[in-house]
Structure formats: structure tokens, C-alpha cells
CHARMM-style PDB file with segment names, atoms N, HN, CA, C and O in Angstrom:
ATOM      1  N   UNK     1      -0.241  14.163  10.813  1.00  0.00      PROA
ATOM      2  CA  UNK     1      -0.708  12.822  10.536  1.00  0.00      PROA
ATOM      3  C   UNK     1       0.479  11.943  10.203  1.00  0.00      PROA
ATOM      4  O   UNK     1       1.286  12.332   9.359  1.00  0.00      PROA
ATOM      5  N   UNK     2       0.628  10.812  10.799  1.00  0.00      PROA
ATOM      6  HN  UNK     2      -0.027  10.496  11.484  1.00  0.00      PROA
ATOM      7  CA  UNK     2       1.348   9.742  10.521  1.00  0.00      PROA
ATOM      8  C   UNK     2       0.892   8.655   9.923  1.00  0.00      PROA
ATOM      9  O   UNK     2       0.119   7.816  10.386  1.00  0.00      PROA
ATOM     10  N   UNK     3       1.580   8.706   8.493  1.00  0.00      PROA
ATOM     11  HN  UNK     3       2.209   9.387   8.117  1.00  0.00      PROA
ATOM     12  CA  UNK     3       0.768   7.506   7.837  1.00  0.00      PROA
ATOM     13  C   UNK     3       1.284   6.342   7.378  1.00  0.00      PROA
ATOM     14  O   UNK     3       0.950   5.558   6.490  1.00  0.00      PROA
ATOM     15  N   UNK     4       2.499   6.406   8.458  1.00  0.00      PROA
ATOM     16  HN  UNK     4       2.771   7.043   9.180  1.00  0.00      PROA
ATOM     17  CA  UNK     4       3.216   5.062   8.683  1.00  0.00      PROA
ATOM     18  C   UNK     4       2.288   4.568   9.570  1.00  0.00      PROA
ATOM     19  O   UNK     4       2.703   3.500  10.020  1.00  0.00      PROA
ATOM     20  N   UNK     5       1.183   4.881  10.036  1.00  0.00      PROA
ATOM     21  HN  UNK     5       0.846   5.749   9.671  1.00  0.00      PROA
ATOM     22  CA  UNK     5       0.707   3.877  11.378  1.00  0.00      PROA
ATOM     23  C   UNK     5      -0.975   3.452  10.764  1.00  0.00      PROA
ATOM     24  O   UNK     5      -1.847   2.822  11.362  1.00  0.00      PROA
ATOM     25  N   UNK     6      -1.020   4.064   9.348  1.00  0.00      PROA
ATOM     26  HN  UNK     6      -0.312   4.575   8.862  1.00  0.00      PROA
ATOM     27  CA  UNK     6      -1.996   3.637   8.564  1.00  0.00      PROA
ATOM     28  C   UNK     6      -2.616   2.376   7.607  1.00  0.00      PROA
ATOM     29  O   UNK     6      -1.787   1.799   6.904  1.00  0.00      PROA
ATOM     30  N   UNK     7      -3.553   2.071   7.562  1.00  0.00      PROA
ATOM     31  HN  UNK     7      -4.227   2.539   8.133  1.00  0.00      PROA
ATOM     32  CA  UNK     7      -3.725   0.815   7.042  1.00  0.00      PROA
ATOM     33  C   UNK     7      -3.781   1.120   5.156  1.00  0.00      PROA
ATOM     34  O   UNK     7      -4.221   2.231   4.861  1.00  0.00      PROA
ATOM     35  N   UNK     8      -3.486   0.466   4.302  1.00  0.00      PROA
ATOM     36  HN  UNK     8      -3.129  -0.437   4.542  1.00  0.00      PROA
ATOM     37  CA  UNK     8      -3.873   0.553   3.400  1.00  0.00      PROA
ATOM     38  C   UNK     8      -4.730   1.338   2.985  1.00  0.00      PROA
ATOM     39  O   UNK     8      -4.556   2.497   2.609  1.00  0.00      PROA
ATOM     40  N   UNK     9      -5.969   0.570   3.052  1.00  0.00      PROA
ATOM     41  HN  UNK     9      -6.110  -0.372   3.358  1.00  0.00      PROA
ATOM     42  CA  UNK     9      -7.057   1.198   2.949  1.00  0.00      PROA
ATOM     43  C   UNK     9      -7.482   2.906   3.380  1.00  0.00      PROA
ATOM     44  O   UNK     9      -7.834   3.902   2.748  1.00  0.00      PROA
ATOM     45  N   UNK    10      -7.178   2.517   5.035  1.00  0.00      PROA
ATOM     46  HN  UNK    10      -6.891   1.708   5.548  1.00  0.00      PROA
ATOM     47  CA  UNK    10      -7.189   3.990   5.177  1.00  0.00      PROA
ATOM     48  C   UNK    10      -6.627   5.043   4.582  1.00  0.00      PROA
ATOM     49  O   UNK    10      -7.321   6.007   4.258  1.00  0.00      PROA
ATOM     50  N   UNK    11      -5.015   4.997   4.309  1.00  0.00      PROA
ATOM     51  HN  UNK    11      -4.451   4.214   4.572  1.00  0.00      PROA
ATOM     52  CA  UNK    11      -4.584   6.148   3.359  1.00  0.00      PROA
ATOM     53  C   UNK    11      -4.614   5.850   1.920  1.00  0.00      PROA
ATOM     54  O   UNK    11      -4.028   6.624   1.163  1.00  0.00      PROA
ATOM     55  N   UNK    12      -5.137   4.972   1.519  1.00  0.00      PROA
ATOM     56  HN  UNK    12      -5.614   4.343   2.134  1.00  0.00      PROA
ATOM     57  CA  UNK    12      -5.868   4.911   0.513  1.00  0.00      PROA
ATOM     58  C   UNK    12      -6.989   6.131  -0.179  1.00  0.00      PROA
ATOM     59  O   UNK    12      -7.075   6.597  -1.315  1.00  0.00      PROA
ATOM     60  N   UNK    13      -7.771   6.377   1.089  1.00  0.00      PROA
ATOM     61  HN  UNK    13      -7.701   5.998   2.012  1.00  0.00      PROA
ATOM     62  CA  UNK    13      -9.347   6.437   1.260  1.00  0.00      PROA
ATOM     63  C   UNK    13      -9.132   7.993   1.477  1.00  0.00      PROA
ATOM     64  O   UNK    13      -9.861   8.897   1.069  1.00  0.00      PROA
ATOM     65  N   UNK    14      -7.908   8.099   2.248  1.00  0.00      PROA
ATOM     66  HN  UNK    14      -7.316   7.364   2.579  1.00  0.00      PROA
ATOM     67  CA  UNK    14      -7.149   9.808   2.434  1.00  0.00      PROA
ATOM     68  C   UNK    14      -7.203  10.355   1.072  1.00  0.00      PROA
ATOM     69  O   UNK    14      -7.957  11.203   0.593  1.00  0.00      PROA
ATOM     70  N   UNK    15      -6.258   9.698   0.564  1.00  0.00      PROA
ATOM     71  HN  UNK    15      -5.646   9.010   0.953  1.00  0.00      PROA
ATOM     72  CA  UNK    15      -5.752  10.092  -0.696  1.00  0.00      PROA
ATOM     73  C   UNK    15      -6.863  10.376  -1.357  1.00  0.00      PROA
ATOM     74  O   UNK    15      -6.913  11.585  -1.582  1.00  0.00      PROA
ATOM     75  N   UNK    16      -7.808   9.774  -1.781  1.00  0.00      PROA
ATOM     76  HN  UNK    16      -7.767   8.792  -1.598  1.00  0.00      PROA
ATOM     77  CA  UNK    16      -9.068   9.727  -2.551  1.00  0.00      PROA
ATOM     78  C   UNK    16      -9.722  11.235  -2.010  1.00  0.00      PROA
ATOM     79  O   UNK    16     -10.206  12.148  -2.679  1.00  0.00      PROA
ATOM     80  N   UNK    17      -9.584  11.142  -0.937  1.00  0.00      PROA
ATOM     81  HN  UNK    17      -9.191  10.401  -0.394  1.00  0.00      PROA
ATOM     82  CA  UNK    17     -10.559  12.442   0.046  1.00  0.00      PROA
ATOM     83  C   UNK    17      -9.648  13.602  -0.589  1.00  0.00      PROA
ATOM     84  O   UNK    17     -10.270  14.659  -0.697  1.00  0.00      PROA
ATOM     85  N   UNK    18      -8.810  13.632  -0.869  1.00  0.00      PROA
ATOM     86  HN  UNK    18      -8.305  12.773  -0.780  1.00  0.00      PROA
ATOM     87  CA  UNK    18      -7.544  15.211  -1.199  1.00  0.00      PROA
ATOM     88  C   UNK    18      -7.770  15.319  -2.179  1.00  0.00      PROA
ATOM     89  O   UNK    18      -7.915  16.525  -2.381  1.00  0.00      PROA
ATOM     90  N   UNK    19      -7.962  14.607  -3.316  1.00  0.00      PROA
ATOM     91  HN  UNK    19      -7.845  13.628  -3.151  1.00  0.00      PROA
ATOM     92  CA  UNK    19      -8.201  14.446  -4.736  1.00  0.00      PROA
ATOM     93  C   UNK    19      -9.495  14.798  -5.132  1.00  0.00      PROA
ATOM     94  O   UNK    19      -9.804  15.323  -6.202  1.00  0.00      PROA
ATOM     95  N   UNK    20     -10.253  14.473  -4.188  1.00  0.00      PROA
ATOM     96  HN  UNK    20     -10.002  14.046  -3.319  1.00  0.00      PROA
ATOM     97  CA  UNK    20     -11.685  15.509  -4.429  1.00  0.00      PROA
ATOM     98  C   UNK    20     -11.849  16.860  -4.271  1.00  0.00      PROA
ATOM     99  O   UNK    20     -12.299  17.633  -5.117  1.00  0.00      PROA
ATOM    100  N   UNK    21     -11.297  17.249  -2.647  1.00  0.00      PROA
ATOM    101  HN  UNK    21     -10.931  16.621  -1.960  1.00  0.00      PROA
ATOM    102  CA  UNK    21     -11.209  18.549  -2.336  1.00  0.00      PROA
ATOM    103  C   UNK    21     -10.168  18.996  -3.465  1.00  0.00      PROA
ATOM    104  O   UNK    21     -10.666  19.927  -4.097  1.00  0.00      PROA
ATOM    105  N   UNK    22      -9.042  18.696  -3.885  1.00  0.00      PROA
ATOM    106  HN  UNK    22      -8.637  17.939  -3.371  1.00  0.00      PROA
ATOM    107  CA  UNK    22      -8.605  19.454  -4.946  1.00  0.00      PROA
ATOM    108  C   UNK    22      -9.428  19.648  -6.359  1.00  0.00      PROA
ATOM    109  O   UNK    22      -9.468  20.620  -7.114  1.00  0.00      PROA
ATOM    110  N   UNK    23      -9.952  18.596  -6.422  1.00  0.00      PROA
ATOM    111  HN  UNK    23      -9.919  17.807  -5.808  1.00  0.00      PROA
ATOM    112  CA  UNK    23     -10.839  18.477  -7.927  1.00  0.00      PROA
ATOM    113  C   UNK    23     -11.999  19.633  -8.101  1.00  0.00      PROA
ATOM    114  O   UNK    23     -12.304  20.216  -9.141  1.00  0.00      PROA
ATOM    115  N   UNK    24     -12.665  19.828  -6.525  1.00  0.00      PROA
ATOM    116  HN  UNK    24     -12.417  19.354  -5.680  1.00  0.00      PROA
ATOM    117  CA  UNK    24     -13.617  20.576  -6.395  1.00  0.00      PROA
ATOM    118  C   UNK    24     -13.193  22.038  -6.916  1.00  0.00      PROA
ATOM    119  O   UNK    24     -14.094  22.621  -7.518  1.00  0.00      PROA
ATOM    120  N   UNK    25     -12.013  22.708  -6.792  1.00  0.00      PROA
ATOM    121  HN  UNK    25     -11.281  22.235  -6.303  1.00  0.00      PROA
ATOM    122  CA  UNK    25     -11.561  23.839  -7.071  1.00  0.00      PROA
ATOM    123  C   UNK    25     -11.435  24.749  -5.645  1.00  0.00      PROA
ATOM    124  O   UNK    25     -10.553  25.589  -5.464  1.00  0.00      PROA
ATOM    125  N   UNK    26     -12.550  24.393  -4.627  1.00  0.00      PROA
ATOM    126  HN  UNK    26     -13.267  23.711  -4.775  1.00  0.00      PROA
ATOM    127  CA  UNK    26     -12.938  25.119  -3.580  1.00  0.00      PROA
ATOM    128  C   UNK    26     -11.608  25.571  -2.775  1.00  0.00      PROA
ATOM    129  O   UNK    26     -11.652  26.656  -2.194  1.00  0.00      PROA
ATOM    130  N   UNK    27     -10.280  24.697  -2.703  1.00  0.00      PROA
ATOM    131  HN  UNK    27     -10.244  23.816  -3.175  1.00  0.00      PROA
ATOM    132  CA  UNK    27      -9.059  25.352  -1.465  1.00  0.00      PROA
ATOM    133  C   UNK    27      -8.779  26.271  -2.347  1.00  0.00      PROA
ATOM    134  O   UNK    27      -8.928  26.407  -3.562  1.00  0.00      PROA
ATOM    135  N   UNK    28      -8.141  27.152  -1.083  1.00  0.00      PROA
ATOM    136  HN  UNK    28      -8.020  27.041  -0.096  1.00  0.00      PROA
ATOM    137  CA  UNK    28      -7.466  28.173  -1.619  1.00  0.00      PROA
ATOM    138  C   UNK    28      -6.200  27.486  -2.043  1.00  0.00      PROA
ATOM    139  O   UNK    28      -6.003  26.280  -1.896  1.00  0.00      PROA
ATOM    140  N   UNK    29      -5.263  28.431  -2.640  1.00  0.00      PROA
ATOM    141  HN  UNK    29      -5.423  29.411  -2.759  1.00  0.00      PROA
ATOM    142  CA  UNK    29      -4.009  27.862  -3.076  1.00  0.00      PROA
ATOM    143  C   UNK    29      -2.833  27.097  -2.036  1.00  0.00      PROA
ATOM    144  O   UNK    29      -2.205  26.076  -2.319  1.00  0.00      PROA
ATOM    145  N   UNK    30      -2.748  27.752  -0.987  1.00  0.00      PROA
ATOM    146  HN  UNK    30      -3.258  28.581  -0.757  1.00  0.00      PROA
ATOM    147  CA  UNK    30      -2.241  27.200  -0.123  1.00  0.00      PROA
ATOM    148  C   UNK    30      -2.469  25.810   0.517  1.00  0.00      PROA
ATOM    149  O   UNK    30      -1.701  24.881   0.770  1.00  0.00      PROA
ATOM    150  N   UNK    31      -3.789  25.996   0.686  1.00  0.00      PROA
ATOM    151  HN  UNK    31      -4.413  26.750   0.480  1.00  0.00      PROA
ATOM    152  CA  UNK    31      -4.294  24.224   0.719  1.00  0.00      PROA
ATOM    153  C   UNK    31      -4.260  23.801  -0.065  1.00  0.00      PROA
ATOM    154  O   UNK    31      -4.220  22.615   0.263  1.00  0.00      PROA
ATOM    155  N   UNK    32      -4.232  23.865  -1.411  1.00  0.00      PROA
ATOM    156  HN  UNK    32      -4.265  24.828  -1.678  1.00  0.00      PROA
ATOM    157  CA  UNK    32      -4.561  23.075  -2.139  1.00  0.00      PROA
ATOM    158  C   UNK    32      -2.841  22.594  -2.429  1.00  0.00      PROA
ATOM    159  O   UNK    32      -2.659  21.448  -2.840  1.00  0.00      PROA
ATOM    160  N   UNK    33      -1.780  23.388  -2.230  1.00  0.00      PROA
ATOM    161  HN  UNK    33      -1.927  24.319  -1.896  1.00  0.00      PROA
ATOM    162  CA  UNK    33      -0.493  22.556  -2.077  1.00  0.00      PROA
ATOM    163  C   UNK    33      -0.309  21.799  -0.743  1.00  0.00      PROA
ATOM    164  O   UNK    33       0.490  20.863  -0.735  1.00  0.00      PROA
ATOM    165  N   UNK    34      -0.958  22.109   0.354  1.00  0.00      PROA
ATOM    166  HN  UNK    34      -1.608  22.869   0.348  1.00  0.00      PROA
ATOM    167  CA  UNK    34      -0.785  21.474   1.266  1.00  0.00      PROA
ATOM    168  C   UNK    34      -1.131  20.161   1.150  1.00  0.00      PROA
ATOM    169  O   UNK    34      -0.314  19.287   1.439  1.00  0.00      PROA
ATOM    170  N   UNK    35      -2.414  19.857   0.703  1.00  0.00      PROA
ATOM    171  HN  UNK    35      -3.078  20.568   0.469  1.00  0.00      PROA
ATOM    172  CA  UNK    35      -3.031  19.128  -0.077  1.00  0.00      PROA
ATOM    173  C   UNK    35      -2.384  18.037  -0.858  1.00  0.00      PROA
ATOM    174  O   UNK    35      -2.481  16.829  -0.644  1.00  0.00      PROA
ATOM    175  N   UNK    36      -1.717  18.630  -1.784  1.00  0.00      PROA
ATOM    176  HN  UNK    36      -1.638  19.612  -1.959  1.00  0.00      PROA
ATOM    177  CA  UNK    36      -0.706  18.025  -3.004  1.00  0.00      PROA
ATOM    178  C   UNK    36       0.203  17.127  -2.475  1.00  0.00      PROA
ATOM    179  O   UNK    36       0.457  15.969  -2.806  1.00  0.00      PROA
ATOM    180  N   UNK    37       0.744  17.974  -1.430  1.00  0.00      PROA
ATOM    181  HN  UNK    37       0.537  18.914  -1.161  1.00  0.00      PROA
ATOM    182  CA  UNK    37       2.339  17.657  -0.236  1.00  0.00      PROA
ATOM    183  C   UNK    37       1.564  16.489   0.040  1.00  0.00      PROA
ATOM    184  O   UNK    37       1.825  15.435  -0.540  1.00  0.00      PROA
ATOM    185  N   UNK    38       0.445  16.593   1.040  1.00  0.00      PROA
ATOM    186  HN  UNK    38       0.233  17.449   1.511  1.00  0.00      PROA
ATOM    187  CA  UNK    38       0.346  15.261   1.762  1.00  0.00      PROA
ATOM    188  C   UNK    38      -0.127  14.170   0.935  1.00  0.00      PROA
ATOM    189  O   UNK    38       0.142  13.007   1.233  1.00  0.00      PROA
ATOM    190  N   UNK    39      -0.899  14.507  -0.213  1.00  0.00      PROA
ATOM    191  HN  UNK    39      -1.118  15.452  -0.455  1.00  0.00      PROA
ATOM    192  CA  UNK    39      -0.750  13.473  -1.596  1.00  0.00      PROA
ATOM    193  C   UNK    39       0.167  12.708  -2.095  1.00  0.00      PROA
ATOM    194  O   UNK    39       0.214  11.559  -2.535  1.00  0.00      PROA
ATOM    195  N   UNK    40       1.181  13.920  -1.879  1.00  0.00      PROA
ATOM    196  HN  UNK    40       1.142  14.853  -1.522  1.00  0.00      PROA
ATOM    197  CA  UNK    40       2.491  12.575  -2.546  1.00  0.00      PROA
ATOM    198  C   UNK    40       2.738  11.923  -1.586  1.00  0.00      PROA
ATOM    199  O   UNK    40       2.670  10.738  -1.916  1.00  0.00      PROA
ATOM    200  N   UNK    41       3.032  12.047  -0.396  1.00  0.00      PROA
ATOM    201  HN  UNK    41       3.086  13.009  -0.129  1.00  0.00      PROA
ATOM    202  CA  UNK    41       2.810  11.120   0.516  1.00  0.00      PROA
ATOM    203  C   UNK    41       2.243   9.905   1.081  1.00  0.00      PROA
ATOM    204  O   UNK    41       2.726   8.841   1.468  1.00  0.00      PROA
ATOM    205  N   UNK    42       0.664  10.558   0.982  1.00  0.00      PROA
ATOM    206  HN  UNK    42       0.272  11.422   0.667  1.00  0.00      PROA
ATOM    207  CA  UNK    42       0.342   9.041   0.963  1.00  0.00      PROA
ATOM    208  C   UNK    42       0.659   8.000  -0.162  1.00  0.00      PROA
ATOM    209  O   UNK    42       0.945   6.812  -0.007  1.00  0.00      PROA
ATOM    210  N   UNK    43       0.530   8.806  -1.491  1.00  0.00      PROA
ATOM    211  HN  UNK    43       0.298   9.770  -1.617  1.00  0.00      PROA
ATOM    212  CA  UNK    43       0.638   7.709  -2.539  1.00  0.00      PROA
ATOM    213  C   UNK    43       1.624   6.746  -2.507  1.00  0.00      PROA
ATOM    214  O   UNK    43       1.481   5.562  -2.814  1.00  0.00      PROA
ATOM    215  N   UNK    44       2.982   7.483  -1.993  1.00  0.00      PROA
ATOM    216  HN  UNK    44       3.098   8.444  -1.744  1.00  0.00      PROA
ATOM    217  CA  UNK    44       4.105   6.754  -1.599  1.00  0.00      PROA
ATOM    218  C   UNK    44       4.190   5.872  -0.551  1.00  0.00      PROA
ATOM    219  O   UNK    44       5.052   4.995  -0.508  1.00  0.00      PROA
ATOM    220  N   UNK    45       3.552   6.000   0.100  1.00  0.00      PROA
ATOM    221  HN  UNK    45       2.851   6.713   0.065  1.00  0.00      PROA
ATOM    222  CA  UNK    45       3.313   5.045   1.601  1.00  0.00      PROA
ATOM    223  C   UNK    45       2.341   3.998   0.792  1.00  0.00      PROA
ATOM    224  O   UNK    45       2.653   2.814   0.915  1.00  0.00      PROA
ATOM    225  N   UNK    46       1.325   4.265   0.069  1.00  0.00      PROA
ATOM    226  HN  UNK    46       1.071   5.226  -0.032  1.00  0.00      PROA
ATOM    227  CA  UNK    46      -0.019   3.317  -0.613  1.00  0.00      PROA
ATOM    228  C   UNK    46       1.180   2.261  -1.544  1.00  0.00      PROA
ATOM    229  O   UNK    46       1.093   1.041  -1.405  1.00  0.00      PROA
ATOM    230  N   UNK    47       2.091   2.768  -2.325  1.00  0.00      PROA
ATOM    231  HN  UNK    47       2.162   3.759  -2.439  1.00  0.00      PROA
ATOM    232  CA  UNK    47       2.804   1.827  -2.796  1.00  0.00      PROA
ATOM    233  C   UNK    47       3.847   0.982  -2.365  1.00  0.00      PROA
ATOM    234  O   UNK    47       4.179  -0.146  -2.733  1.00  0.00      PROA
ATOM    235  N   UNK    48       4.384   1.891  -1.355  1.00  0.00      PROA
ATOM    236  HN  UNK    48       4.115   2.806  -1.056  1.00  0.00      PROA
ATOM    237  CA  UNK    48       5.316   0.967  -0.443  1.00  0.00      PROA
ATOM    238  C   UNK    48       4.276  -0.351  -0.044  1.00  0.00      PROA
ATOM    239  O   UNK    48       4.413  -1.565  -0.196  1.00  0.00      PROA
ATOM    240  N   UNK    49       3.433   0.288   0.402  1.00  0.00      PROA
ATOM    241  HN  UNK    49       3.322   1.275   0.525  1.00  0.00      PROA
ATOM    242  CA  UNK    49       2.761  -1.518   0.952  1.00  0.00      PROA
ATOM    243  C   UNK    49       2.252  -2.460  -0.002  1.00  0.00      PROA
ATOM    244  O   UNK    49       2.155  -3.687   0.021  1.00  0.00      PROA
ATOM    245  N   UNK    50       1.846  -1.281  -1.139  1.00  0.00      PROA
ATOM    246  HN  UNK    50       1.925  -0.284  -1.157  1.00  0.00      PROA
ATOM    247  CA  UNK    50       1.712  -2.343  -2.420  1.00  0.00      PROA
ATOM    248  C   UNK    50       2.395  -3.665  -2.500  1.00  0.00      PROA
ATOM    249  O   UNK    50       2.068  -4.851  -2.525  1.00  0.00      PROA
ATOM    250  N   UNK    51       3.868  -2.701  -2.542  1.00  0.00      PROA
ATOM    251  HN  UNK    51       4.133  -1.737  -2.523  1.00  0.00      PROA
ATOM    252  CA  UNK    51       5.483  -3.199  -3.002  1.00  0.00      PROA
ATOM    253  C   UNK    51       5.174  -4.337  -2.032  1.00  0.00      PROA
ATOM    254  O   UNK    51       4.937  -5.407  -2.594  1.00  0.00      PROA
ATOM    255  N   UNK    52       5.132  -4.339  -0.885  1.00  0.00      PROA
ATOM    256  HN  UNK    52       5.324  -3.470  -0.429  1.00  0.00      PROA
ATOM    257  CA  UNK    52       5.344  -5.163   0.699  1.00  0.00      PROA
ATOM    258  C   UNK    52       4.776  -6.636   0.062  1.00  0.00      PROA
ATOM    259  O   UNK    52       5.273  -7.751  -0.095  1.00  0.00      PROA
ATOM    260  N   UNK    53       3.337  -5.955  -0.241  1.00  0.00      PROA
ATOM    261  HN  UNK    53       2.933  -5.049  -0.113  1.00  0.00      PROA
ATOM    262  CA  UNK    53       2.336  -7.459  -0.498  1.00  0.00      PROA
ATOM    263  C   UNK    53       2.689  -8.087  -1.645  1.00  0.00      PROA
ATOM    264  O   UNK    53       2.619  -9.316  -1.646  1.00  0.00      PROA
ATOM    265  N   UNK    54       3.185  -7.316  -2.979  1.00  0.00      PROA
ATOM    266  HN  UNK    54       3.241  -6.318  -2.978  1.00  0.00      PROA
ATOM    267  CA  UNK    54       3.295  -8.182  -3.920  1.00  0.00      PROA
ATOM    268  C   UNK    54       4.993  -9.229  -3.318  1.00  0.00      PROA
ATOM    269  O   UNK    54       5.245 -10.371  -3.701  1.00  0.00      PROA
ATOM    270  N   UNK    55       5.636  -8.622  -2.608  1.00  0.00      PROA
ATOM    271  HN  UNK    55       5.431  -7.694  -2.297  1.00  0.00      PROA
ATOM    272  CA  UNK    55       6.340  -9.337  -2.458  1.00  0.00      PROA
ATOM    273  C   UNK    55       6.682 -10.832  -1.464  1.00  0.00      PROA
ATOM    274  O   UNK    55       7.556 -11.699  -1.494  1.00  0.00      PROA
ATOM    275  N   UNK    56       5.477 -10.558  -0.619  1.00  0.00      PROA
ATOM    276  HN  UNK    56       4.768  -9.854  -0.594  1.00  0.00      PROA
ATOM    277  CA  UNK    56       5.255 -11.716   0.122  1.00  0.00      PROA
ATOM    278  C   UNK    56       3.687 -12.664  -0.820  1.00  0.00      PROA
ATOM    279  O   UNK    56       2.707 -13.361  -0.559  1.00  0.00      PROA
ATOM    280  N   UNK    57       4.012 -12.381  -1.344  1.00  0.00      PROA
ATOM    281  HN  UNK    57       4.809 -11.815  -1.557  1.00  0.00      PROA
ATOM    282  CA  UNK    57       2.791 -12.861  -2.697  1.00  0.00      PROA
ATOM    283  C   UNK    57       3.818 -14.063  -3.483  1.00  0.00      PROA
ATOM    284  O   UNK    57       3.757 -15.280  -3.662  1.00  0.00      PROA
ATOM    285  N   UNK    58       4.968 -12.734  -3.896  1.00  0.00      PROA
ATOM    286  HN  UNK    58       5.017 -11.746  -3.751  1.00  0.00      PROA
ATOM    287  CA  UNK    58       5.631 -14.002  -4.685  1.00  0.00      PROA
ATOM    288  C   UNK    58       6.792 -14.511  -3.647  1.00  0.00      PROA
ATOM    289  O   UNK    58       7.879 -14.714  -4.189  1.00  0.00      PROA
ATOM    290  N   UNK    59       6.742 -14.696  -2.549  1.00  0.00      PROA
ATOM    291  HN  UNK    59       5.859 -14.532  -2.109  1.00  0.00      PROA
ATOM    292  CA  UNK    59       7.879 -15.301  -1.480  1.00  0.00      PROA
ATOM    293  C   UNK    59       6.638 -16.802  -1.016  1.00  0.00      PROA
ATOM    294  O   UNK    59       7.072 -17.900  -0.668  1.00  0.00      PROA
ATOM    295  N   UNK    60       5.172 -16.489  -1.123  1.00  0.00      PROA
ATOM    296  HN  UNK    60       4.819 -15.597  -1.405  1.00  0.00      PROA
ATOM    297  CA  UNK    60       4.078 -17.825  -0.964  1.00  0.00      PROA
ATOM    298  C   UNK    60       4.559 -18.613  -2.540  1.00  0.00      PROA
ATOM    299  O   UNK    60       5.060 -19.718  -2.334  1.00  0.00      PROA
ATOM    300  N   UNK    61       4.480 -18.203  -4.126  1.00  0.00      PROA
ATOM    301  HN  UNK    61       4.073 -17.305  -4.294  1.00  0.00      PROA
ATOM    302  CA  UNK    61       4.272 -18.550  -4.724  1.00  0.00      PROA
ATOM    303  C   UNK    61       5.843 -19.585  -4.895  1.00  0.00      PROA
ATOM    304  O   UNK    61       5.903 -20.784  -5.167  1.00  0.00      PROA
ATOM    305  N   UNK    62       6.541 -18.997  -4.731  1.00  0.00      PROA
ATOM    306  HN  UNK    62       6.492 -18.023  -4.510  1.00  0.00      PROA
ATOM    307  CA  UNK    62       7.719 -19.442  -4.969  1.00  0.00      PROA
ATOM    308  C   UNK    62       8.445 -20.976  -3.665  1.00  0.00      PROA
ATOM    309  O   UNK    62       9.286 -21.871  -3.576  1.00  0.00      PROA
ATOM    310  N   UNK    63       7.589 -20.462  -3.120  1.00  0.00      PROA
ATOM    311  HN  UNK    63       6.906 -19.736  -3.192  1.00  0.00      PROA
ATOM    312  CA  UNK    63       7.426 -21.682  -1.627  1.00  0.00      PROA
ATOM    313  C   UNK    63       8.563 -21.083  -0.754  1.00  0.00      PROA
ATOM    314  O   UNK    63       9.497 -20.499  -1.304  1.00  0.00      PROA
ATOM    315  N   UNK    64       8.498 -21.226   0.715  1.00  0.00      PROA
ATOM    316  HN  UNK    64       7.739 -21.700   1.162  1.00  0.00      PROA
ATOM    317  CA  UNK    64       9.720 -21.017   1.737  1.00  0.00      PROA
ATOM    318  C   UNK    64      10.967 -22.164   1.704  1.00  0.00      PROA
ATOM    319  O   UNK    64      11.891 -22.078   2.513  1.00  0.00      PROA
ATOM    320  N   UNK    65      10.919 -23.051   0.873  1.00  0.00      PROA
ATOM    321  HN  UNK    65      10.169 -23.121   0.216  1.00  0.00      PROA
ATOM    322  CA  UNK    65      12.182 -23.910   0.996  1.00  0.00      PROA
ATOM    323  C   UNK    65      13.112 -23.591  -0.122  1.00  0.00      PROA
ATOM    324  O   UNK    65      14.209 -24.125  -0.282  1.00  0.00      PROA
ATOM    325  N   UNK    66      12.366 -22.298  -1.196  1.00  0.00      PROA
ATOM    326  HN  UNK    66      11.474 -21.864  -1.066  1.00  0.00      PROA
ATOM    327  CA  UNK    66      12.958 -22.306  -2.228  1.00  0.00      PROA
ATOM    328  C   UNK    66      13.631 -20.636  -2.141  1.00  0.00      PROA
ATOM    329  O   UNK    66      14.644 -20.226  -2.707  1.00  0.00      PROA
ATOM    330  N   UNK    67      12.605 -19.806  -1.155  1.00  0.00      PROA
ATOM    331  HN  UNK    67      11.782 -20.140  -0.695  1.00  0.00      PROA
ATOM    332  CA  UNK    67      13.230 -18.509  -0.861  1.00  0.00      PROA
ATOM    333  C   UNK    67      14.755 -18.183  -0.951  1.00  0.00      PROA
ATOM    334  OT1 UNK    67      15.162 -17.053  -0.679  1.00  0.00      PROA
TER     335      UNK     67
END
């Protein structure tokens, strides 16, 4: 899975989905690090775009003549 080609939301919605199956107890151990792995992942990709928007947030607030 590439979740550079993901929307927000969607690996958002990933993330949420791994966090259950881990919560449930049900993977075995191996998944459940596999699991983990691709967790930190998305979370890191979920904040990079965070990062993205708050920053064209404050590049509107601040106006383009003042950038």
C-alpha cells in the first residue's frame, strides 16, 4: 500500500481500522506488528498533511503580498 497516493481521510480511516484489529486482541503477534509498522506510517503521512494544511491556512491568513 502506498499512502502517499492517499487522501486524508482515507488513511485516516486506515489507521482507525488497525487500531481496532489491534484493540480486538484477535492478530496473532506477527500481525499485530505488522499492523503497528503500517500504523506508524500512516500516522506520519496523516500529519504530514496535517502539517501541509495548517500551513497554507496560515500562508491565506497572513495574505500572499505579505508571504
Amino acid at each position: 500500500m502506498d499512502e502517499k497516493k492517499l487522501s486524508f481521510e482515507d488513511a485516516y480511516k486506515q489507521l482507525a481500522d488497525l487500531v481496532k484489529k489491534m484493540e480486538s486482541g484477535e492478530l496473532p503477534l506477527a500481525d499485530s506488528v505488522a499492523a503497528y509498522e503500517q500504523g506508524i506510517k500512516l500516522k506520519a503521512y496523516c500529519e504530514q498533511l496535517l502539517k501541509e494544511a495548517e500551513l497554507k491556512i496560515e500562508t491565506l491568513k497572513v495574505g500572499p503580498e505579505q508571504a
